[in-house]
Backbone as numpy.savetxt, mean C-alpha at the origin, in Angstrom:
# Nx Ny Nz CAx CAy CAz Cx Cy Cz
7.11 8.07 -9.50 6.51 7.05 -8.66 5.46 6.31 -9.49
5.33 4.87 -9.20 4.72 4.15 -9.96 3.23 3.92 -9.03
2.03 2.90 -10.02 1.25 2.52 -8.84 1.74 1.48 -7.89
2.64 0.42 -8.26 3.18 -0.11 -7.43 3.98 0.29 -6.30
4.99 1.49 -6.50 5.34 2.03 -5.40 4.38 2.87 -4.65
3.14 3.53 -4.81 2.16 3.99 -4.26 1.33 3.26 -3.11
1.29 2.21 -3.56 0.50 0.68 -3.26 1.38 0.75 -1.99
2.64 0.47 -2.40 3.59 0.22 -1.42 3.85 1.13 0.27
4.02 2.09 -0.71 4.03 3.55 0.35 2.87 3.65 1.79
1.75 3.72 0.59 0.20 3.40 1.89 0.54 2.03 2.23
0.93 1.37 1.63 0.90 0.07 2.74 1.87 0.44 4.20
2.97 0.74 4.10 3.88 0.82 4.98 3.53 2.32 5.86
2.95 3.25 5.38 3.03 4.34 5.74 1.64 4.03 7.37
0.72 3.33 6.93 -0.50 2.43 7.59 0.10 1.49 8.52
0.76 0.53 7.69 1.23 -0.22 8.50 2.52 0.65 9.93
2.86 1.39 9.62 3.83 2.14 10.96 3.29 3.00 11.82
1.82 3.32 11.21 0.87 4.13 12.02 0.24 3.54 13.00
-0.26 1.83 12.99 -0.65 1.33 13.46 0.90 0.48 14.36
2.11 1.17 14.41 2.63 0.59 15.59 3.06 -1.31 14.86
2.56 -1.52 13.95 2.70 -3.15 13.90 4.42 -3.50 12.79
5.36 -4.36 13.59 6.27 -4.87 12.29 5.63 -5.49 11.09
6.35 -5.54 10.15 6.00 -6.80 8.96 5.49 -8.23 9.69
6.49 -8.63 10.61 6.16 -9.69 10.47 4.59 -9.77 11.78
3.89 -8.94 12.55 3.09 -8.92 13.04 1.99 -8.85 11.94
2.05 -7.75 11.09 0.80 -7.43 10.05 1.15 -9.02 9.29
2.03 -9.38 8.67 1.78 -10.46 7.70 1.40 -11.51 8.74
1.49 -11.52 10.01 0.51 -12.99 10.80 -0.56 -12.56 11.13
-1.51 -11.22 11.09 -2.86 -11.15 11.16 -3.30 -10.82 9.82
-2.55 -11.25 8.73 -2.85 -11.47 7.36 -2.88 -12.84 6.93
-2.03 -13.15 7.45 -1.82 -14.78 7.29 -1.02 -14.80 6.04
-0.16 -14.32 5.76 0.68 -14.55 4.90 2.02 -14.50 5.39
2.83 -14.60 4.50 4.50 -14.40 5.05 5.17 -13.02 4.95
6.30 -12.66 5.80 6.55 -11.28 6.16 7.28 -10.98 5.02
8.39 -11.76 4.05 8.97 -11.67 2.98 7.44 -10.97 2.19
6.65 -11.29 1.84 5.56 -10.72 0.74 5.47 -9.01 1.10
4.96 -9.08 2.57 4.93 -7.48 3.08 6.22 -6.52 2.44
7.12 -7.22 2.90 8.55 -6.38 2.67 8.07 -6.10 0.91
8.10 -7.11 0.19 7.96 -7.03 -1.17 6.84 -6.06 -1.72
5.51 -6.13 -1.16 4.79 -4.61 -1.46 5.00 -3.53 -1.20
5.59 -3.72 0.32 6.47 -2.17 0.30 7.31 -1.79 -0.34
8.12 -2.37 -0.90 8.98 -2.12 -1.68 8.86 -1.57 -3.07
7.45 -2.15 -3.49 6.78 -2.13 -4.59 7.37 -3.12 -5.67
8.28 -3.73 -5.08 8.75 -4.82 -6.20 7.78 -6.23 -6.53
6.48 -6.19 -5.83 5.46 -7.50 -5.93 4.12 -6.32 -6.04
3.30 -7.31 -7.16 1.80 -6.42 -7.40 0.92 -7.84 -6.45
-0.11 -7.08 -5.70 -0.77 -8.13 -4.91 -1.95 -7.91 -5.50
-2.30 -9.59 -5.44 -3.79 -9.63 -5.76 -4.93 -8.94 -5.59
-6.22 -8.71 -6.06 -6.71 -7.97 -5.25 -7.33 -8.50 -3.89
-7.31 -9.96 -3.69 -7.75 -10.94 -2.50 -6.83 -10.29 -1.38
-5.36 -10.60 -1.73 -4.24 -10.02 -0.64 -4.65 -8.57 -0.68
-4.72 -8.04 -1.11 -5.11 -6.29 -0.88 -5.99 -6.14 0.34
-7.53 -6.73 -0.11 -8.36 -7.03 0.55 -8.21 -7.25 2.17
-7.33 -8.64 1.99 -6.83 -9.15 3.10 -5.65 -8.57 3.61
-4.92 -7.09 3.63 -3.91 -6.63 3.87 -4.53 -5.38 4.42
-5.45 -4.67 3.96 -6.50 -3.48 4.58 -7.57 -4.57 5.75
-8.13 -5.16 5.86 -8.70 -6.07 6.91 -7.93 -5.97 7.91
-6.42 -6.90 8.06 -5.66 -6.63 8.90 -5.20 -5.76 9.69
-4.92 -4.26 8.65 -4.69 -3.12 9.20 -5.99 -2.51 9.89
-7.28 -2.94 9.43 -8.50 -2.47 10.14 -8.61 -1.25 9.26
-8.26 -0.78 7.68 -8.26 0.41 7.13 -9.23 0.06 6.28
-9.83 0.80 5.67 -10.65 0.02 4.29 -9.51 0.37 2.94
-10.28 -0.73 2.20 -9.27 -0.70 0.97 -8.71 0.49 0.46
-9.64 1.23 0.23 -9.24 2.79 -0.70 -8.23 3.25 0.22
-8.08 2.93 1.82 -6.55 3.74 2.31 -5.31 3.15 1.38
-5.30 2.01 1.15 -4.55 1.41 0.36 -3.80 1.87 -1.10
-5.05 2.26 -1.94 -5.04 2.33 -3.00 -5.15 4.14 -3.34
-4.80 5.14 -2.20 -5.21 6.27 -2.52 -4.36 6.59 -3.41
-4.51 7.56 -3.64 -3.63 8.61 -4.72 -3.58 7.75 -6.05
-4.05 6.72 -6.15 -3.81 6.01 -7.63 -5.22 6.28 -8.56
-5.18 6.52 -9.83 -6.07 6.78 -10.60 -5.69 6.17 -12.09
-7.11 6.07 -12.52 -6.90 5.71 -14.28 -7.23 6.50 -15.35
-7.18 6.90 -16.13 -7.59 8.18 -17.03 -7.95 7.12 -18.54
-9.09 7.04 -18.81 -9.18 6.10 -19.92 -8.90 6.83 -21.25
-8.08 6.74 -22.07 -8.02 7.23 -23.66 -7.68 6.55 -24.74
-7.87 6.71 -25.46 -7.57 6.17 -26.86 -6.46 4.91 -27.22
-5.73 5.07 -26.60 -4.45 4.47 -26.42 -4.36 3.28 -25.17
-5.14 3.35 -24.40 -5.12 2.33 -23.33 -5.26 3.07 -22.63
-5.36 4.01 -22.10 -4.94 4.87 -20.77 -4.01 4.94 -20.29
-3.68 5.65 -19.29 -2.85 5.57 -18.50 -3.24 6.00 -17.09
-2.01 5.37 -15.98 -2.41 5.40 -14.52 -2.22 6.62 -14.28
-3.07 7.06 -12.90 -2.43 8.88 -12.77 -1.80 8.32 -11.24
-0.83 8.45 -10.68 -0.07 8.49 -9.50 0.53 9.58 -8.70
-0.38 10.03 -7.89 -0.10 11.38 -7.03 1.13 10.82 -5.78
1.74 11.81 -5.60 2.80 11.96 -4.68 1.72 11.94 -3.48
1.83 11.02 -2.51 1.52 11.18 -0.85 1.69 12.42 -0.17
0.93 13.19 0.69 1.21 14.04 1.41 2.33 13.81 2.61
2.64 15.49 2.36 4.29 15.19 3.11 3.64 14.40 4.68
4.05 14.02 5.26 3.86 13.77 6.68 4.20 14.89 7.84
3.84 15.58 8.81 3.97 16.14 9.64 5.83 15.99 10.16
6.63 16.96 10.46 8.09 16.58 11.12 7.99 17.07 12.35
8.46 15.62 13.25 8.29 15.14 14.50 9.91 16.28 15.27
9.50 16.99 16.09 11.19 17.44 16.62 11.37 16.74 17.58
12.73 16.32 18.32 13.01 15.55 18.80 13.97 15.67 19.47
């Protein structure tokens, strides 16, 4: 898992907690629902303005967004550290 798919994950994982489609969260974002789909997906890196403005919407603060992602600075550039999400609770049904 990348930070982009991480990014992605808390976005959607937030966004379904709060009950809202794409295209509800991307109109109290004010952006378009194609972009949402695309962070979830992790195939688009969002600004940090849209970030900003994507935790606002959800009413989360940023860091729900951005959890599990880390930087480790070394010699070489660093590299990102990207933790696996906790499993979620299974719903019986």
């Amino acid at each position: 898992m990348d930070v982009l798919e991480r990014f992605g994950g808390n976005l959607l994982r937030v966004r379904q907690a709060r009950r809202l489609s794409q295209e509800s969260l991307a109109e109290r974002a004010g952006m378009n629902r194609t972009q949402i789909s695309l962070f979830e997906t992790g195939q688009r890196q969002p600004l940090l303005e849209t970030s900003i403005r994507l935790a606002g919407a959800l009413e989360v603060p940023l860091s729900t967004l951005i959890e599990g992602i880390g930087f480790k600075p070394g010699p070489d550039g660093g590299e990102f550290l990207v933790s696996d999400p906790p499993e979620l609770p299974r719903v019986s049904g």
